[in-house]
BAMARDO-523648 format. One line per 3 residues: number of its first residue (from 1); their letters; for each residue x, y, z of N, C-alpha, C. Coordinates in Angstrom, 2 decimals, decimal comma. Layout:
BEGIN
NUM	a	X/Y/Z/X/Y/Z/X/Y/Z  ...
This chain:
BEGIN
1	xxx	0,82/-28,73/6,13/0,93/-29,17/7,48/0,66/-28,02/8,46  1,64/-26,82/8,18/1,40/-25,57/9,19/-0,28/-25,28/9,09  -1,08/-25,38/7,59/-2,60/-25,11/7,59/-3,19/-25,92/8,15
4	xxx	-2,91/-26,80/8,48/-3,58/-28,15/9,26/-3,80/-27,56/11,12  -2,57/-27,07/11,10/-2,29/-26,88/12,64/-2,91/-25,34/12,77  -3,34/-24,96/11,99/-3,72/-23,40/12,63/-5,33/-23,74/12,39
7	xxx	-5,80/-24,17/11,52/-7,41/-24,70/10,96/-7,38/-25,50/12,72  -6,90/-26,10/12,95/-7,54/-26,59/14,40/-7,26/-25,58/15,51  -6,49/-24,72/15,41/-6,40/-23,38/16,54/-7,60/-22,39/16,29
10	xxx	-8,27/-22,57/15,48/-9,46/-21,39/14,91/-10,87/-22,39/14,36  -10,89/-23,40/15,17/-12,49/-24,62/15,22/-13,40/-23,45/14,61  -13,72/-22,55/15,12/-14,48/-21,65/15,21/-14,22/-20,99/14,22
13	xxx	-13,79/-21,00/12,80/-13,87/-20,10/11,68/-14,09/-18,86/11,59  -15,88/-18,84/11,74/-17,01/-17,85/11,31/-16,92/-16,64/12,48  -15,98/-17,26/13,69/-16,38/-16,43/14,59/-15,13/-15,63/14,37
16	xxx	-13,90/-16,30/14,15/-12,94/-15,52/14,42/-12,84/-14,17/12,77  -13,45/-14,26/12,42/-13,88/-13,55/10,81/-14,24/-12,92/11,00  -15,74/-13,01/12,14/-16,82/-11,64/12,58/-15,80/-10,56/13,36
19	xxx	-15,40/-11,74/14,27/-14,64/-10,60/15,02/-13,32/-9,31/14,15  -13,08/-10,11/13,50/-11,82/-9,83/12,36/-12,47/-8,40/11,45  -13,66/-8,83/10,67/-14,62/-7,84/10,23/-15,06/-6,90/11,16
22	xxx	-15,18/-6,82/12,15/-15,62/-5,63/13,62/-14,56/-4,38/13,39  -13,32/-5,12/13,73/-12,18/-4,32/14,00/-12,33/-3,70/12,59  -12,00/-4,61/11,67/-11,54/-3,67/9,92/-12,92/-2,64/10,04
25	xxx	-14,02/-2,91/10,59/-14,75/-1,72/10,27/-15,16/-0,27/11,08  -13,78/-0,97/12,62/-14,47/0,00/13,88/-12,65/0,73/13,41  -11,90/0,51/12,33/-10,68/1,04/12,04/-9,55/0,53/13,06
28	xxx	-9,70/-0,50/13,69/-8,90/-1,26/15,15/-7,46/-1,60/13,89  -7,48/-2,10/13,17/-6,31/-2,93/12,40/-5,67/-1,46/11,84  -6,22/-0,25/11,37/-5,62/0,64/11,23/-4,86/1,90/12,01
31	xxx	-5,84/1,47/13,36/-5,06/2,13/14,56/-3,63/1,28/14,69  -3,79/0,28/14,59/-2,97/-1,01/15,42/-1,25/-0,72/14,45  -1,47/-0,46/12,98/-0,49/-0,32/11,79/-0,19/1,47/12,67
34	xxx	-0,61/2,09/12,32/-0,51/3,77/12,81/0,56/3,53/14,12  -0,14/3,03/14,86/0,86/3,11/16,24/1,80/2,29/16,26  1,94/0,98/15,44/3,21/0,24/15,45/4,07/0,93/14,56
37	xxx	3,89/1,57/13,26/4,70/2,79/12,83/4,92/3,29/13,55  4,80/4,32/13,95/4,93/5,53/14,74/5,93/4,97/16,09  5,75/3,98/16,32/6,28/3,79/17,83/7,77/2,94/17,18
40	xxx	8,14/2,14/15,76/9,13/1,93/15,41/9,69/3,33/14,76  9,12/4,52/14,61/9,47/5,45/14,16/10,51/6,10/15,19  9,96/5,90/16,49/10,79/6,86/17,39/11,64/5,90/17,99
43	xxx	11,69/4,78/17,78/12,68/3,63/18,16/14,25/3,92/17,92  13,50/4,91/16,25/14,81/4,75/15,37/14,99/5,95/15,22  14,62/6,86/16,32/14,94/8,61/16,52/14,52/9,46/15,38
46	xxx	13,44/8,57/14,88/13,24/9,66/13,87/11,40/10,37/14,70  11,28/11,40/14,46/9,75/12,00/14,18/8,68/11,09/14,27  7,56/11,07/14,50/6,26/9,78/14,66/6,09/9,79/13,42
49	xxx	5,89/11,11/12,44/5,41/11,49/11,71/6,42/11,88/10,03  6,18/10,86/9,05/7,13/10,54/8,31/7,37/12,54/7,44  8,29/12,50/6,85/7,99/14,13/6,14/8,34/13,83/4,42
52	xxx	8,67/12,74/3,91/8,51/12,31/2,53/7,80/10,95/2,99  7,54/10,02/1,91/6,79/9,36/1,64/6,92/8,57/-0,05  6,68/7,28/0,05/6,68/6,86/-0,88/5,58/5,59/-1,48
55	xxx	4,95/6,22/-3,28/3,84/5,52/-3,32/4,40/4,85/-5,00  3,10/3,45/-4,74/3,12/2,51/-5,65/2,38/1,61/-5,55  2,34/1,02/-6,61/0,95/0,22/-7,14/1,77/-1,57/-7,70
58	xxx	0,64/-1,93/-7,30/1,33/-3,64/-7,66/-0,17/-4,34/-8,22  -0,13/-4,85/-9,23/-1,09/-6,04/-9,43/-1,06/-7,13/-9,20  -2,19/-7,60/-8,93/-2,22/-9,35/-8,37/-3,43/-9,85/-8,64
61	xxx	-3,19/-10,79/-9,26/-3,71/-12,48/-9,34/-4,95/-12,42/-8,35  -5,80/-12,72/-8,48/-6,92/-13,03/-7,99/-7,74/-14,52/-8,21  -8,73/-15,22/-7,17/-8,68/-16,39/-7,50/-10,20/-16,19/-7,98
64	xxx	-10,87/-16,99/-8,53/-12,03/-17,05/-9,41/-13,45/-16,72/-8,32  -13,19/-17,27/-6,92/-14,49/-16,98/-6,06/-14,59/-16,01/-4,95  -13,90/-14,57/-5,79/-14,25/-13,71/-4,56/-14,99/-12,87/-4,78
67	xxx	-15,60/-11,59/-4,51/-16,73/-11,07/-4,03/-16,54/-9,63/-4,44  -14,91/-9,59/-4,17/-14,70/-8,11/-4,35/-14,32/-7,72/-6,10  -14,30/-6,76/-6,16/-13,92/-6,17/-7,60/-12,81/-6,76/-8,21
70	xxx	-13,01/-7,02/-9,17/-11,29/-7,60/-9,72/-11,16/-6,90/-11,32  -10,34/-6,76/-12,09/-10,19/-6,96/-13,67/-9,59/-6,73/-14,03  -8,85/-6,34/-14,95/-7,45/-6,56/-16,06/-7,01/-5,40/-15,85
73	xxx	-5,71/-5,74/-15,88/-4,44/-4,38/-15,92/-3,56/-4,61/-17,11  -3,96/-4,22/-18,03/-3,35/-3,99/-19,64/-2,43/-3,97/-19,64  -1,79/-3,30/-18,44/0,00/-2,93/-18,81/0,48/-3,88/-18,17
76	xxx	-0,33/-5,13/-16,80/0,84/-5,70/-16,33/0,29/-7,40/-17,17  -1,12/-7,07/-17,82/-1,41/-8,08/-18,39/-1,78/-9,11/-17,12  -2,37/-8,55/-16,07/-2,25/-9,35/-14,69/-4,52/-8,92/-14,36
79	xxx	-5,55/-10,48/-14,33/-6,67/-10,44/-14,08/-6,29/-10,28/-12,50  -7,15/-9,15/-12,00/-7,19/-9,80/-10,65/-7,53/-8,05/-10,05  -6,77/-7,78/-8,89/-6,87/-6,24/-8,13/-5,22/-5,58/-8,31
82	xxx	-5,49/-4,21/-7,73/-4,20/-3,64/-7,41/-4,11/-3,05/-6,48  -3,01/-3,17/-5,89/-2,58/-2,42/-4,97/-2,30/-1,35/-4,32  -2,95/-0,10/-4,07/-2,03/1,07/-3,91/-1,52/1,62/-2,32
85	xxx	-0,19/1,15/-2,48/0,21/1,22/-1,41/1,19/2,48/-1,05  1,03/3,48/0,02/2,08/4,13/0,47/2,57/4,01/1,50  4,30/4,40/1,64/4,70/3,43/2,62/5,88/5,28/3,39
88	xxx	6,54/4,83/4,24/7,30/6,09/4,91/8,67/5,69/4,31  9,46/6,11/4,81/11,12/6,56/3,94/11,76/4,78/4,86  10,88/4,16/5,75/11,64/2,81/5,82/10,91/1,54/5,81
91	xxx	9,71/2,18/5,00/8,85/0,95/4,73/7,80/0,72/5,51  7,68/1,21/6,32/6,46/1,23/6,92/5,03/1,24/6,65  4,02/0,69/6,72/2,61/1,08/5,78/1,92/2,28/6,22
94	xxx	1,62/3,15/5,34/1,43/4,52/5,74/-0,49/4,11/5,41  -0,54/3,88/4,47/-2,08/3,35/3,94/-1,96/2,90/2,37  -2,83/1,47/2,81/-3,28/0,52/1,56/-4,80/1,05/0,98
97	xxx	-4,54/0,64/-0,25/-6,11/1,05/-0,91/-6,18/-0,65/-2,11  -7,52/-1,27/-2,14/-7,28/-2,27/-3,06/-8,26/-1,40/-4,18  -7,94/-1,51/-5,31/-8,91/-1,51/-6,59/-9,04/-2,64/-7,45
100	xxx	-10,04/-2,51/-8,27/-9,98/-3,64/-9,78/-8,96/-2,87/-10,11  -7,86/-4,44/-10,85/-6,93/-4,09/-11,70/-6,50/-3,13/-12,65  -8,40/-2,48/-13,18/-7,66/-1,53/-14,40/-8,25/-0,14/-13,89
103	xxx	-8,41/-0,01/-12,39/-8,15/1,76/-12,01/-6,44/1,79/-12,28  -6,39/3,14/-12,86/-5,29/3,69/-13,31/-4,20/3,81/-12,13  -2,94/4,24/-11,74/-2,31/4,35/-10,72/-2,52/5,84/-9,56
106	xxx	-2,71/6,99/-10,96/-3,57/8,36/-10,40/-4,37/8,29/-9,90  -5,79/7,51/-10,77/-7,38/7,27/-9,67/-7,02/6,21/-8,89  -6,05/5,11/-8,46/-5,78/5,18/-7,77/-5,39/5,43/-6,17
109	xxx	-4,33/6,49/-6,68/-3,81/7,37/-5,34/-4,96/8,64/-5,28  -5,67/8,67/-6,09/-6,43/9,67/-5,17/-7,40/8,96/-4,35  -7,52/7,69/-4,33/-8,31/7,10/-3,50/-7,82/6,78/-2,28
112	xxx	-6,49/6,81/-2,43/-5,71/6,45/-1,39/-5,73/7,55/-0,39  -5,22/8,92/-0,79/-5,10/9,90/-0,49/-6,38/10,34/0,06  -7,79/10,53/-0,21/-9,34/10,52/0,13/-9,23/9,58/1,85
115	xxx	-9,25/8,39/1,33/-8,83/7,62/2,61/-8,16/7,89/3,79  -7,09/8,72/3,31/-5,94/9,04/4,21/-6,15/10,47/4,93  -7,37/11,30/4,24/-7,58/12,64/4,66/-7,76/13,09/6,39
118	xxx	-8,58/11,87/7,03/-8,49/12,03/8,22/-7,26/11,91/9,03  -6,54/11,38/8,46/-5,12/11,20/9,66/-4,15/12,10/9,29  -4,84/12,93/8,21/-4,10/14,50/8,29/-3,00/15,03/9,24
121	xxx	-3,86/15,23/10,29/-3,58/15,75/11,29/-2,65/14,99/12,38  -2,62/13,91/12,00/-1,07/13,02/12,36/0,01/12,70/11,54  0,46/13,01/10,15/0,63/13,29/9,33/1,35/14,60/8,60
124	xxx	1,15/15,27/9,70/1,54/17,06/9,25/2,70/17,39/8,87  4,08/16,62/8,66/5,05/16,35/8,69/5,28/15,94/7,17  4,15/15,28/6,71/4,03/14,95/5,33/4,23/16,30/4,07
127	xxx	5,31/16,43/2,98/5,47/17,44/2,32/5,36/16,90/0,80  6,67/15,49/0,92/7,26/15,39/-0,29/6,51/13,88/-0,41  6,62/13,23/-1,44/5,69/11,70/-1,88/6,58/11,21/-3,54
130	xxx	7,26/10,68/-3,19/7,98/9,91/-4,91/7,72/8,86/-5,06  7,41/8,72/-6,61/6,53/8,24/-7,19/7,50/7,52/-8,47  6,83/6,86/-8,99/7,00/6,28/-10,31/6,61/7,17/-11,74
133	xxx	6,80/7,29/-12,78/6,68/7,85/-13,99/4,82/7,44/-14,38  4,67/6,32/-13,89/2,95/6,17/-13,86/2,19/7,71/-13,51  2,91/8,20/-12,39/2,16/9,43/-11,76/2,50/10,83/-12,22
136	xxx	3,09/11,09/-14,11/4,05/12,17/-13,59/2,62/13,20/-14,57  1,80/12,91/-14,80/0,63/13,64/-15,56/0,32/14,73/-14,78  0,57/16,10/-15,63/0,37/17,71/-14,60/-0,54/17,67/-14,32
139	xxx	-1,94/17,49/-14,11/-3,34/17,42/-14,00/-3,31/16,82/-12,07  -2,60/15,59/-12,14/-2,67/14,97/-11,72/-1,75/15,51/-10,24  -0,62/16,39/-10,82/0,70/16,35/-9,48/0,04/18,08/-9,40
142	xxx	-0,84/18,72/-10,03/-1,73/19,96/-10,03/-2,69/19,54/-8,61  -3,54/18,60/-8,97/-4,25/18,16/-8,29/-3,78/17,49/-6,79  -2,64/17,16/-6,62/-2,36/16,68/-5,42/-2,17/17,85/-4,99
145	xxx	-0,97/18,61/-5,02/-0,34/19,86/-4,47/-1,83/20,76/-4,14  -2,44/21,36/-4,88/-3,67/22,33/-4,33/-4,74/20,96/-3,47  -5,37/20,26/-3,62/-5,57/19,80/-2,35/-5,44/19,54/-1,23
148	xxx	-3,74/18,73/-1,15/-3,32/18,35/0,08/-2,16/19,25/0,17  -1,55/19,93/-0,53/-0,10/20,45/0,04/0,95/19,61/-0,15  0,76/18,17/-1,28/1,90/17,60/-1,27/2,51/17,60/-2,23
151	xxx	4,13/17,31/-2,69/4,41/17,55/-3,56/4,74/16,23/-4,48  4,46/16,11/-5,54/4,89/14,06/-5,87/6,01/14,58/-6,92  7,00/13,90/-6,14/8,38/14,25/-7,07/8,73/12,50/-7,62
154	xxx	8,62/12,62/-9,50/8,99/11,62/-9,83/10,37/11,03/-9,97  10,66/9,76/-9,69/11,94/9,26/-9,47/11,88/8,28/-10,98  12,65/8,47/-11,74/12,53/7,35/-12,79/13,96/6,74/-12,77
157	xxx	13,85/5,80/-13,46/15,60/4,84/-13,72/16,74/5,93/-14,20  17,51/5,60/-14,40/18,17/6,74/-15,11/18,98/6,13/-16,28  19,01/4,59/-15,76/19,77/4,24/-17,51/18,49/3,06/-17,99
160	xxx	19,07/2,64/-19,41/18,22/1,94/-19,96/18,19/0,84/-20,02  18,45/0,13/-18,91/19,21/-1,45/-19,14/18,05/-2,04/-18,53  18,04/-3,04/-20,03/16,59/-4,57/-18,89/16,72/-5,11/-18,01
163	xxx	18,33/-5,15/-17,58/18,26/-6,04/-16,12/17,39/-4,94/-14,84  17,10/-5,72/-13,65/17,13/-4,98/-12,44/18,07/-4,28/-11,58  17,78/-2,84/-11,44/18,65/-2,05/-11,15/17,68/-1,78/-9,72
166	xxx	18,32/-1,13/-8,81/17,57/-0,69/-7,67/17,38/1,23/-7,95  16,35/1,59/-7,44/15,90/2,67/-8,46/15,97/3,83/-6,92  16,91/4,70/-6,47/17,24/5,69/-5,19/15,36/6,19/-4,99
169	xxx	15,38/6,06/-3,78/13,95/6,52/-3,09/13,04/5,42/-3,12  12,91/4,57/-3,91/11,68/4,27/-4,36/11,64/2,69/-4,06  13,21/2,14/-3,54/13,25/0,89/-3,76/12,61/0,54/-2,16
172	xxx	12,24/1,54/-1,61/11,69/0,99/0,20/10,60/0,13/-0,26  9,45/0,52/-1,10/8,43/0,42/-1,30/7,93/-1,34/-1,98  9,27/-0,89/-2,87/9,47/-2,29/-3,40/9,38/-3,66/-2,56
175	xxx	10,66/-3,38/-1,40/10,47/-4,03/-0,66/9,58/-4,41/0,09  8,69/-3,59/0,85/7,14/-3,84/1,31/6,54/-4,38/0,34  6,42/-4,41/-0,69/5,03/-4,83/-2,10/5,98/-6,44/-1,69
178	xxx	7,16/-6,40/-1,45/7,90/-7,74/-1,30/7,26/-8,90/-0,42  7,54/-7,95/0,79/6,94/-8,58/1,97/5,15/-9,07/2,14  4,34/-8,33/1,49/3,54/-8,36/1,06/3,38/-9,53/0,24
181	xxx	3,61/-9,46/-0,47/3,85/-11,01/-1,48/4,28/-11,98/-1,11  5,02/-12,05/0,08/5,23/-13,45/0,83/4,67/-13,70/1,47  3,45/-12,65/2,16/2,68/-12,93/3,16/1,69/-13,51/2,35
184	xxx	1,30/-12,88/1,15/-0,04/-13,49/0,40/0,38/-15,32/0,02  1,78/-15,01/-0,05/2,22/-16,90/-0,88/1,82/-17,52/0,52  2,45/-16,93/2,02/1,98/-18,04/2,98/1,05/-18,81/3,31
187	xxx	0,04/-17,43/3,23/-1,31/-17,49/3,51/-1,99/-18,68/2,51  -1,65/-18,26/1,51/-2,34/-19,34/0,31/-1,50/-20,99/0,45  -0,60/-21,43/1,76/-0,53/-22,37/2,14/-0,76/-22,85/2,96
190	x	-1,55/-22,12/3,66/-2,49/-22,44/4,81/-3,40/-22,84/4,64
C-alpha cells in the first residue's frame, strides 16, 4: 500500500533516478552523510571529527537482475554483495564500500580506506579503528598503520558461548548494519 502511494509521488521514475545518479556521482549524497555527521557530532559536544572508529563487513542477498557485481561468501554461505562499512564511536556512517560477496574483509577495507583518502583531511582526528578477528592478519594491520597512520585494534568475544553476547566497541556498528537492514526490508516493500 505505502509502494502504491510513493510510485504515484515519483510518475516520473527515470527522472527522479537521473537526478539521484548526478548527485551519487557529483559526491552530493556523500557531502550530505559528512555534514549530517559532523553536525550530530557537535550536537552531542563531541569533536566534528571522530578519533576511533569502527569497521565491518555484512553480506547480503542479492536479487537475480542486477548489474552490479555479486558472488558467494563461503563463510557466510550468503550469494549476493558485501558490505564494508565504517561507522564513528555512535554509529554514524563514516564511509560505505559495496563488493562481490567473496572480496575478503582486508581487500575489502582497503578499498574502503582508498575511497576515504580524500577526506583525510577532515578526518585528522582519526588514530584508532576496531575491528573484528576477520582483520587481525600482520600484513594487513602493517599495511594500514604505514599508509594511513591508523591503528586497527582487534576486539574479539571473550567467552565461548553460542548465544549472542554484545561484543564492547564493536556493537555500534552492529547496530548501523541493523538499521541498514531495515531500510533494505522497507525498501523491498515498496
Amino acid at each position: 500500500m505505502l509502494g502504491e502511494c510513493c510510485r504515484g509521488i515519483f510518475q516520473l521514475g527515470q527522472t527522479v533516478y537521473t537526478y539521484f545518479q548526478g548527485w551519487r556521482d557529483q559526491g552530493i549524497w556523500e557531502g550530505i552523510n559528512r555534514e549530517l555527521r559532523q553536525w550530530v557530532r557537535l550536537r552531542q559536544n563531541r569533536p566534528s571529527s571522530p578519533s576511533p572508529a569502527i569497521i565491518e563487513t555484512q553480506s547480503v542477498k542479492t536479487g537475480s537482475l542486477t548489474k552490479i557485481a555479486s558472488g558467494f561468501d563461503g563463510g557466510k554461505k550468503v550469494k549476493g554483495r558485501k558490505r564494508h562499512i565504517l561507522v564513528d564511536t555512535w554509529g554514524g556512517v563514516v564511509m560505505v564500500v559495496v563488493t562481490a560477496a567473496y572480496v575478503s574483509d582486508p581487500a575489502g577495507a582497503g578499498q574502503l580506506f582508498k575511497k576515504l583518502q580524500p577526506q583525510r583531511r577532515r578526518l585528522q582526528r582519526l588514530v584508532l579503528i576496531w575491528a573484528d578477528g576477520a582483520y587481525r592478519g600482520q600484513d594487513f594491520l602493517k599495511w594500514v598503520f604505514h599508509t594511513y597512520r591508523w591503528i586497527i585494534e582487534v576486539v574479539l568475544r571473550q567467552d565461548q558461548q553460542p548465544e549472542f553476547r554484545v561484543v564492547p566497541k564493536r556493537w555500534v556498528v552492529e547496530r548501523t548494519l541493523g538499521w541498514l537492514h531495515s531500510l533494505s526490508t522497507f525498501e523491498q516493500r515498496l
